[in-house]
C-alpha positions as CSV (number, residue, x, y, z in Angstrom):
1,X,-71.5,-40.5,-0.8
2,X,-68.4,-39.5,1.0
3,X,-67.1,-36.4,1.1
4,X,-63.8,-34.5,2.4
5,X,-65.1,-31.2,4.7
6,X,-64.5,-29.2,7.2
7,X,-65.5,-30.3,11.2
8,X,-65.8,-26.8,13.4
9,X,-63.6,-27.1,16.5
10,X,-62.6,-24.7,18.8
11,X,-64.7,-22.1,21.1
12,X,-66.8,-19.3,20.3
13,X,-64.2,-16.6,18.5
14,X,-61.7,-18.7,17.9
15,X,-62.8,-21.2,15.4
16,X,-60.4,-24.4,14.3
17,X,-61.3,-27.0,11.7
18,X,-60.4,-30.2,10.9
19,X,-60.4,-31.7,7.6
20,X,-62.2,-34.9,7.8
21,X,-63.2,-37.7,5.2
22,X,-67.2,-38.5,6.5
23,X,-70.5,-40.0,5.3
24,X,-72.4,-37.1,3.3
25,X,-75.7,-38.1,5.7
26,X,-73.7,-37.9,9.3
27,X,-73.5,-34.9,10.4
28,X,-71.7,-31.4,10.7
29,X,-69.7,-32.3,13.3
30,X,-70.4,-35.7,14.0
31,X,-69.3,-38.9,13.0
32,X,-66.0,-39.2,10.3
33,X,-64.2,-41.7,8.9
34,X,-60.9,-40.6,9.2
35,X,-58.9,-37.1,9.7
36,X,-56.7,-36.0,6.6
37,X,-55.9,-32.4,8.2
38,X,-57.0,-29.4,9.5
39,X,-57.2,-25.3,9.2
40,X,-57.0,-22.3,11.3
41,X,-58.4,-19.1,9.5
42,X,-57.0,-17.1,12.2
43,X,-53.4,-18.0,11.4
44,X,-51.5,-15.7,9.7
45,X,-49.3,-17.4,6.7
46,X,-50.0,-20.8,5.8
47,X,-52.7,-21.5,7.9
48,X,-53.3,-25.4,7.0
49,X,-51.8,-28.6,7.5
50,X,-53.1,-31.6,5.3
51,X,-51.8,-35.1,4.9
52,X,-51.9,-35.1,0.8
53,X,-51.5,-38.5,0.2
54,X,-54.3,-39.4,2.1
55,X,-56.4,-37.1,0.6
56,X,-55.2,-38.2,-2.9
57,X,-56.2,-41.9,-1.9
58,X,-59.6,-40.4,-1.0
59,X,-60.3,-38.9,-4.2
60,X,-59.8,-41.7,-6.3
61,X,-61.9,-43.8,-4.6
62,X,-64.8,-40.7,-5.0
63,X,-64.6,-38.4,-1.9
64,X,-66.4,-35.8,-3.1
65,X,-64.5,-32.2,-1.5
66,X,-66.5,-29.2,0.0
67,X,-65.8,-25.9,-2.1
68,X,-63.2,-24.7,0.8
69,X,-61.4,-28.2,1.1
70,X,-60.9,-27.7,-2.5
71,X,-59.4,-24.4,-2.6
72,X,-57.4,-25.9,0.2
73,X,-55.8,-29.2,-2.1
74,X,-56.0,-26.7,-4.7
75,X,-52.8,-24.5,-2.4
76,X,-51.1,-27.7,-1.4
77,X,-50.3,-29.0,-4.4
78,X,-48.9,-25.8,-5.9
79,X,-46.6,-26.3,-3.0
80,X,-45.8,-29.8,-3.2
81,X,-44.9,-29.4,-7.0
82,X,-43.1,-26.3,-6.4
83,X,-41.0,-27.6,-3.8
C-alpha cells in the first residue's frame, strides 16, 4: 500500500518534516516515491507548505494519509476554498 507521511529531517531539537508519498513497507525515513511537501512544527503561523494537486492525484489513486498528513490536507483545503 502507499501512503502520504511524514519523513523526520533536521537535527536533534530542531525537527523538519517532509511530506512524502512512500511504500507502506520502506521505511521511516527511507526510501519515497515522490515529495508533495513538508512541515515545520517550530514555525510560528502557517507552518506547512504542500503541493495540493499532487496530493489530490495521490489520493485517488489510494495513498492512504498518516493521521498528521491528514489534519494537514484537512488546513489546506479550507485555505484553498477560502481564497
Amino acid at each position: 500500500m502507499v501512503k502520504i507521511r511524514l519523513r523526520r529531517e533536521g537535527t536533534k531539537d530542531r525537527p523538519y518534516y517532509r511530506m512524502v508519498v512512500a511504500d507502506s513497507r520502506a521505511r521511516k525515513d527511507g526510501r519515497f516515491i515522490e515529495q508533495v511537501g513538508s512541515y515545520d512544527p517550530l514555525a510560528n503561523g502557517e507552518n506547512y507548505k504542500m503541493d495540493l494537486e499532487k496530493v489530490e492525484s495521490w489520493l485517488a489513486k489510494g495513498a492512504q494519509p498518516s493521521d498528521t498528513v491528514r489534519s494537514l490536507i484537512k488546513k489546506a483545503r479550507q485555505k484553498a476554498s477560502a481564497a
